[in-house]
LUMFI-92665 format. One line per field, with one value per residue (C-alpha): z, x, y; residue number from 1; residue in one letter. Coordinates in steps of 0.02 Angstrom, whole numbers, plus 50000, padded with zeros to 5 digits. Example, Ala and Ser with C-alpha at 12.3 -4.5 7.8 and 13.67 -1.06 7.14 Angstrom:
2
up c(50390, 50357)
east c(50615, 50684)
north c(49775, 49947)
resi c(1, 2)
resn c(A, S)
***
This chain:
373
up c(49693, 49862, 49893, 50036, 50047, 50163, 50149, 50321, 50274, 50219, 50051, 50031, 50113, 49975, 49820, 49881, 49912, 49710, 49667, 49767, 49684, 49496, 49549, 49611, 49411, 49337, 49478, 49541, 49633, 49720, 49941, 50022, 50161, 50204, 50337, 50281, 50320, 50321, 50130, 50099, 50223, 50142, 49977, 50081, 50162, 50335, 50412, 50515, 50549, 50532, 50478, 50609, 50723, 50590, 50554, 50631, 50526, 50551, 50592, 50777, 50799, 50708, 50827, 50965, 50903, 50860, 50958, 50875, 50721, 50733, 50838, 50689, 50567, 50666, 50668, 50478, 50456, 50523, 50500, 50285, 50339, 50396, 50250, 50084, 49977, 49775, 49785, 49913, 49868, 49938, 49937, 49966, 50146, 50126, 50295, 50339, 50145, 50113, 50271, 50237, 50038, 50097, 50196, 50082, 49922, 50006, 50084, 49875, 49896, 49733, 49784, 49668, 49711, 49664, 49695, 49724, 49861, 49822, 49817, 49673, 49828, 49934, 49992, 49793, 49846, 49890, 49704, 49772, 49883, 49740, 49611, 49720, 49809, 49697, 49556, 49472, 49509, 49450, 49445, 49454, 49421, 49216, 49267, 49376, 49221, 49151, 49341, 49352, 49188, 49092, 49239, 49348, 49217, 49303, 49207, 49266, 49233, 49223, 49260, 49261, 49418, 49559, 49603, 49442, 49477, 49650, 49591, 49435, 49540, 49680, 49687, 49640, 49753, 49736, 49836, 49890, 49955, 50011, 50123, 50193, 50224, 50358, 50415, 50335, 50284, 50089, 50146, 49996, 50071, 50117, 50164, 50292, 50272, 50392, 50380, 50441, 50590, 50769, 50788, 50604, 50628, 50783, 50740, 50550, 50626, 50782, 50629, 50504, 50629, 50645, 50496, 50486, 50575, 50404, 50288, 50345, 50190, 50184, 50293, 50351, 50331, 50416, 50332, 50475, 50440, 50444, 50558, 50703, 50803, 50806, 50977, 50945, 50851, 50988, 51078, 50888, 50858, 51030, 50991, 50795, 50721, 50608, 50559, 50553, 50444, 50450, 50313, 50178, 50106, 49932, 49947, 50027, 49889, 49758, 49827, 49888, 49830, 49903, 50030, 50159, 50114, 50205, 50100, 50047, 49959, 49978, 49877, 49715, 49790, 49782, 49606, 49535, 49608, 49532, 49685, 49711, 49859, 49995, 50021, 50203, 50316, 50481, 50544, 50728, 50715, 50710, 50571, 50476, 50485, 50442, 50282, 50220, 50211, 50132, 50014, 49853, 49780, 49733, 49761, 49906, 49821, 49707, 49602, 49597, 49569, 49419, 49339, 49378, 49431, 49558, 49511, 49705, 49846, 49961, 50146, 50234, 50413, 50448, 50303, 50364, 50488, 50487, 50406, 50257, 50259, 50245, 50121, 50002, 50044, 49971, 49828, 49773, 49813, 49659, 49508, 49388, 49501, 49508, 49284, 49295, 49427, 49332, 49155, 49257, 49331, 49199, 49104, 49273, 49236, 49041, 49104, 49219, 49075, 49131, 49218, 49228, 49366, 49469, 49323, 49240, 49387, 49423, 49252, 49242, 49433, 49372, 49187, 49277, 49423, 49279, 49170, 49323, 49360)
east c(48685, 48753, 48924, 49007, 49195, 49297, 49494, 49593, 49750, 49824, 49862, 49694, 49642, 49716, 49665, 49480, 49466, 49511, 49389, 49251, 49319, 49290, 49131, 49054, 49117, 49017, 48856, 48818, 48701, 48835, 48832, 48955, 48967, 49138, 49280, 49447, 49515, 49553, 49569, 49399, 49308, 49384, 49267, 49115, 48986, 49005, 49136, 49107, 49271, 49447, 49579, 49701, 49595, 49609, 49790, 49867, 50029, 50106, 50033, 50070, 50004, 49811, 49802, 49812, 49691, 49584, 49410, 49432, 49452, 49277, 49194, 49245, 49178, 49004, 48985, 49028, 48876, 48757, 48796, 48784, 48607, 48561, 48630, 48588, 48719, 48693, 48855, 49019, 49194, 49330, 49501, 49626, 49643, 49592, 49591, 49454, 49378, 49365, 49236, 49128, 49109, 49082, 48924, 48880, 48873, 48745, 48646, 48651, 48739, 48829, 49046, 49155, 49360, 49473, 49670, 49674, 49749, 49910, 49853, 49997, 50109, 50035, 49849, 49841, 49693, 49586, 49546, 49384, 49325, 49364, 49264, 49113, 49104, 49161, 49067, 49185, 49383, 49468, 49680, 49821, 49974, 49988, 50042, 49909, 49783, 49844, 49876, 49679, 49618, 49740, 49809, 49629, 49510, 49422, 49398, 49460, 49488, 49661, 49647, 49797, 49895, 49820, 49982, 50004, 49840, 49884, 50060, 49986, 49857, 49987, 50020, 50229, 50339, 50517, 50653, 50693, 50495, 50517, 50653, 50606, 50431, 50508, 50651, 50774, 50951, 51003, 51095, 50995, 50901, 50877, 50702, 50666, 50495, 50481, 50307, 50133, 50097, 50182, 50262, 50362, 50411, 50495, 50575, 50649, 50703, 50789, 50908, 50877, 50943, 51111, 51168, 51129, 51293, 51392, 51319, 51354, 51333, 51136, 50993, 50902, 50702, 50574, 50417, 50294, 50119, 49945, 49895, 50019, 50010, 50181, 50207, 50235, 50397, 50497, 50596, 50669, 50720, 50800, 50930, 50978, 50992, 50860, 50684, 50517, 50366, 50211, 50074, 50212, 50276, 50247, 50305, 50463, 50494, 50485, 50641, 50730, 50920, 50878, 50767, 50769, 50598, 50506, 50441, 50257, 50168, 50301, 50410, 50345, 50269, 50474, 50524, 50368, 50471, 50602, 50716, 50848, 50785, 50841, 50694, 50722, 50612, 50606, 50466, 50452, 50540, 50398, 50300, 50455, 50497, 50298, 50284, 50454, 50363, 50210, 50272, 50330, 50398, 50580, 50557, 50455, 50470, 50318, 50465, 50563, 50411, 50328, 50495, 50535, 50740, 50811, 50799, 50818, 50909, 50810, 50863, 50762, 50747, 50947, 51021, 50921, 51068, 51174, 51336, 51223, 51106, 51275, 51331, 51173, 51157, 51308, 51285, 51133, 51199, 51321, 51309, 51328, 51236, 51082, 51107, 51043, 50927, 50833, 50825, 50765, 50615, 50569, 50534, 50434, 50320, 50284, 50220, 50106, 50005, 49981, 49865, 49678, 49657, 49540, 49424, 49429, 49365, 49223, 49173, 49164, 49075, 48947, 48921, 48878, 48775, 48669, 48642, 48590, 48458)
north c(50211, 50163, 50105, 50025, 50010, 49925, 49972, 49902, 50001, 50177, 50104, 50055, 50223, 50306, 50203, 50201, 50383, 50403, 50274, 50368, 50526, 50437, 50347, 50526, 50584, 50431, 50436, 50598, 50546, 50398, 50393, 50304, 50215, 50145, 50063, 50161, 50335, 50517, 50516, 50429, 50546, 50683, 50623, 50631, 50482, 50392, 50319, 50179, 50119, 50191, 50086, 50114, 50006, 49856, 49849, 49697, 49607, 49450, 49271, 49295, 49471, 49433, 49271, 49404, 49521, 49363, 49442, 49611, 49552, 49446, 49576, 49684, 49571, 49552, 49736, 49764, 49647, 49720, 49888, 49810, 49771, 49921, 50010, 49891, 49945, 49907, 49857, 49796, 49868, 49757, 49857, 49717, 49675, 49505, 49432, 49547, 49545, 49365, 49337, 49500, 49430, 49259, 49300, 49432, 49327, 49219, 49377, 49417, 49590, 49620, 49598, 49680, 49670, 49808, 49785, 49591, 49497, 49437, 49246, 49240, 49258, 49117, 49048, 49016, 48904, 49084, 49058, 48932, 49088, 49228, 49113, 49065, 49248, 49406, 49450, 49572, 49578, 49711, 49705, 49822, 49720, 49673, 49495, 49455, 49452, 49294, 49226, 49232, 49197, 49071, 48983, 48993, 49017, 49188, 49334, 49502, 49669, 49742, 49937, 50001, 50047, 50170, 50236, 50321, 50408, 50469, 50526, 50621, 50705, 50786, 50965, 50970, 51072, 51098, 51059, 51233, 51262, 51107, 51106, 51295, 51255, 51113, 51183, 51081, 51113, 51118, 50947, 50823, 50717, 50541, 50493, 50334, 50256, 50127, 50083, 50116, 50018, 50035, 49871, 49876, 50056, 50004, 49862, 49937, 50134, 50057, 49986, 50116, 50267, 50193, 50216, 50403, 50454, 50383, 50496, 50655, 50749, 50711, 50749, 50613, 50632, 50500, 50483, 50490, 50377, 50470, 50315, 50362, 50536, 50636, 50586, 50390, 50441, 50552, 50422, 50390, 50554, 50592, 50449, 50510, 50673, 50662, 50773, 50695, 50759, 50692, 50635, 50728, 50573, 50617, 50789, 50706, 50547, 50703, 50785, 50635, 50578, 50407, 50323, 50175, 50077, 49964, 49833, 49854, 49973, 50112, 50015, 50030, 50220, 50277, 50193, 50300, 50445, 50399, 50358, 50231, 50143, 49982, 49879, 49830, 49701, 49623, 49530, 49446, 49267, 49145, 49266, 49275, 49100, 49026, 49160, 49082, 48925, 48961, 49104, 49060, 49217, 49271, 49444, 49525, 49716, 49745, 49822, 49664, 49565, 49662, 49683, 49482, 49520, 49625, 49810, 49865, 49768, 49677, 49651, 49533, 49486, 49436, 49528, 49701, 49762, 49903, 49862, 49784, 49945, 50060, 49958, 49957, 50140, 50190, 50093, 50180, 50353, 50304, 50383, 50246, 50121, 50262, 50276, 50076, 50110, 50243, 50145, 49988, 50133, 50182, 50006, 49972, 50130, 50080, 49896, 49957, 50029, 50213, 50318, 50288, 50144, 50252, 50323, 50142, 50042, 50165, 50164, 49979, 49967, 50080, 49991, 49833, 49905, 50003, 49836, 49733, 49889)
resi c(1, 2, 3, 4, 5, 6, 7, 8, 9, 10, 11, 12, 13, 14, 15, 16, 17, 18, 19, 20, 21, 22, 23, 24, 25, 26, 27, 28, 29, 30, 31, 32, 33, 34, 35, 36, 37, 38, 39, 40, 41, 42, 43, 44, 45, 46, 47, 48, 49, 50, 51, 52, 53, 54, 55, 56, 57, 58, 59, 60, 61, 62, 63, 64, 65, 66, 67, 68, 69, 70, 71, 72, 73, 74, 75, 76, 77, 78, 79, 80, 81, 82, 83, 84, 85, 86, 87, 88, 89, 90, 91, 92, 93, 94, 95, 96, 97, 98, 99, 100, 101, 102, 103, 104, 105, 106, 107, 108, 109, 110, 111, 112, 113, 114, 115, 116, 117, 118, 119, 120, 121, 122, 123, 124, 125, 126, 127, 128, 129, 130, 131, 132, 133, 134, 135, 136, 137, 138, 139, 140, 141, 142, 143, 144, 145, 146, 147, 148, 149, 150, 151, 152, 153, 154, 155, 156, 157, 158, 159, 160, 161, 162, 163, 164, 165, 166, 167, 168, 169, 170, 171, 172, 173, 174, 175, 176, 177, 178, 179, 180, 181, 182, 183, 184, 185, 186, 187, 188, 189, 190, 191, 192, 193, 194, 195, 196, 197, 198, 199, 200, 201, 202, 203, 204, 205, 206, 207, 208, 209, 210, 211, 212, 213, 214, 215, 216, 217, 218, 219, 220, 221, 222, 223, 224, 225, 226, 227, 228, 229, 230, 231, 232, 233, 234, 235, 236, 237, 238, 239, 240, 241, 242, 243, 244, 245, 246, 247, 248, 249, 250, 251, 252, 253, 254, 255, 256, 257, 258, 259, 260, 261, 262, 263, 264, 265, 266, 267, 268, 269, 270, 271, 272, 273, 274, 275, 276, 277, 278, 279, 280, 281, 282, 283, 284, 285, 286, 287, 288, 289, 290, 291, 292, 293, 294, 295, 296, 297, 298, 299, 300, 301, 302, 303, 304, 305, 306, 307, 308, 309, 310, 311, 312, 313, 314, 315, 316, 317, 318, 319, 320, 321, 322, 323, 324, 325, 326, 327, 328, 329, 330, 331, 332, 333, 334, 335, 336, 337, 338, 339, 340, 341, 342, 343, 344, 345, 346, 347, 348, 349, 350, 351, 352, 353, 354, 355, 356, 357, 358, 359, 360, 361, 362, 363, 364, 365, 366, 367, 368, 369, 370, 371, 372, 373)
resn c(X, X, X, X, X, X, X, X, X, X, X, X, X, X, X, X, X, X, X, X, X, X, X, X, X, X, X, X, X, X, X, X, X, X, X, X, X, X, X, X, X, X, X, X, X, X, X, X, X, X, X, X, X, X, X, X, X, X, X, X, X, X, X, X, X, X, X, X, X, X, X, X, X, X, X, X, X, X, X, X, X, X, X, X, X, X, X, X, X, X, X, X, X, X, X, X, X, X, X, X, X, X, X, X, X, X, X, X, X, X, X, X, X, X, X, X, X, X, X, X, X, X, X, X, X, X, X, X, X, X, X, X, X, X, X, X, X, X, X, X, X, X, X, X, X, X, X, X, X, X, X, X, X, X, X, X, X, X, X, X, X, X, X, X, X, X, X, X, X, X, X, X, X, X, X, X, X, X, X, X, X, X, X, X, X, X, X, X, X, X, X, X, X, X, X, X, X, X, X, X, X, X, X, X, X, X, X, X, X, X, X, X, X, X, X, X, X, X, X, X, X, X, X, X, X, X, X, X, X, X, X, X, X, X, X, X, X, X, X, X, X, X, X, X, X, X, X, X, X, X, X, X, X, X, X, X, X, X, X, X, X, X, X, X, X, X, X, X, X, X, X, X, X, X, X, X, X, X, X, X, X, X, X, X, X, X, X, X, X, X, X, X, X, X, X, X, X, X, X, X, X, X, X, X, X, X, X, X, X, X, X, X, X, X, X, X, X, X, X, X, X, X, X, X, X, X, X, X, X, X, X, X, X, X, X, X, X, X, X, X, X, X, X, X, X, X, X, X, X, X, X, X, X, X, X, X, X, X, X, X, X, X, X, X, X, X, X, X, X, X, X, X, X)
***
């Protein structure tokens, strides 16, 4: 069978490259074709487009990268023409998704969605688009089953989580090989992940960094994103005593005492590690102040949201500054505060139902491509 894949970020970079992995298990004979990254090209096919050319966050910043974005979508187009998949693999990044499986619906490609948008979360009215354009939707959060099918009537697949996959399939290393293979002191650590993309790294470290000179007993560790070259990060570390490694950030949640997150993914990525954690976010003023509006969640942490209370502290736009950062911090360096932390963690790993998202979705993709044959 042929496959195309389009995954706009390095969360969807990573999830895609273990459903290739499980769809090459189920279809030896599967070629890929794909938008994503280094992961996915590490699983073989062509590359047509890497994701750090897609990534652009916030109302404000995709209405000026408006021509990209539809020059983008023109060439995915055609370049789907030219390649006549059996079947379209959305990866979340629904902006970009949602107009590729419009057209491609009515050019009668076969759309199949793993990891759905989070229309729970706002543009609840998607639902028209998912039900007129995607064929098969598979989901990865256990309460977005009955979202879909008792509140929307439209069947989906729940998989499992793909985290849990990526986590179980690491290599460990201990804190010792850890630590010597990068230098570091026998300080424990703290680890900062302040996201992926240039514009939210800058805003959260500038804040993030100040509160290093508090906590002199730990090492502070920044997490640096396979989407940005080494180089972007220097002015940081000239103005905090602090170590950067790069594309590690698994290796560096599994030795971590506690970590600085930026909200996203890498939320949920550092309770699976079992790490007490500040969910942190600042957005530029008009973004932050349309999503408040049209949002119409309690929680922003996937943490916070799957468990439906506050597990970790969220501080958002205003509330992310340094006197509340020091504060939090210290609160989750606490022993008893970390005892509630941990029992709240693990609860969070029994509802997301295990291991298996990968292997399960590839199993079901390739079911329905070989009854439709």
């Amino acid at each position: 069978m042929k496959y195309y894949l389009i995954a706009g970020e390095a969360s969807g970079d990573l999830h895609a490259s273990n459903l290739m992995k499980a769809l090459k298990q189920e279809d030896p004979k599967a070629q890929f074709r794909f938008w994503g990254g280094d992961l996915m090209q590490q699983q073989g096919g062509e590359l047509v487009k890497h994701y750090r050319d897609l990534a652009f966050m916030g109302f404000v910043e995709v209405l000026f990268n408006l021509k990209t974005i539809l020059k983008n979508i023109k060439i995915c187009k055609k370049d789907i023409e030219a390649y006549q998949p059996d079947v379209l693999i959305f990866i979340d990044y629904p902006g970009f998704n949602f107009r590729i499986a419009e057209w491609a619906k009515q050019q009668g490609y076969k759309t199949h969605y793993y990891i759905s948008p989070q229309i729970w979360a706002w543009k609840e009215n998607r639902i028209k688009a998912i039900k007129r354009d995607i064929d098969e939707m598979y989901v990865i959060l256990p309460f977005e089953k009955d979202f879909y099918e008792k509140k929307h009537q439209f069947p989906v697949h729940f998989v499992g989580h793909p985290l849990l996959d990526a986590i179980d399939n690491r290599n460990d290393i201990s804190l010792e090989e850890f630590t010597k293979t990068h230098q570091l002191s026998s300080k424990p650590i703290i680890a900062l992940l302040p996201g992926s993309r240039k514009q939210e790294i800058s805003k959260m470290l500038s804040t993030m960094l100040q509160v290093t000179k508090d906590f002199e007993d730990y090492q502070f560790v920044i997490a640096g994103a396979p989407s940005q070259d080494q180089e972007f990060y220097e002015p940081f570390l000239k103005k905090s005593n602090v170590f950067l490694i790069m594309n590690k950030t698994y290796d560096l949640l599994s030795v971590s005492s506690a970590a600085l997150v930026t909200s996203g993914t890498a939320t949920l990525e550092t309770a699976l590690f079992n790490v007490p954690e500040v969910v942190c976010y600042k957005g530029s003023r008009i973004s932050y102040e349309i999503a408040k509006r049209v949002i119409k969640l309690d929680y922003i942490s996937l943490v916070n949201l799957i468990m439906d209370k506050e597990v970790v502290k969220e501080l958002i736009q205003h509330e992310f500054n340094v006197k509340n950062l020091k504060a939090e911090l210290s609160k989750i360096l606490n022993p008893e505060h970390r005892a509630q932390l941990f029992s709240d963690y693990k609860v969070l790993k029994e509802k997301l139902g295990g291991s298996g998202a990968s292997k399960n979705t590839a199993q079901l993709i390739y079911k329905n491509l070989q009854a439709d044959e």
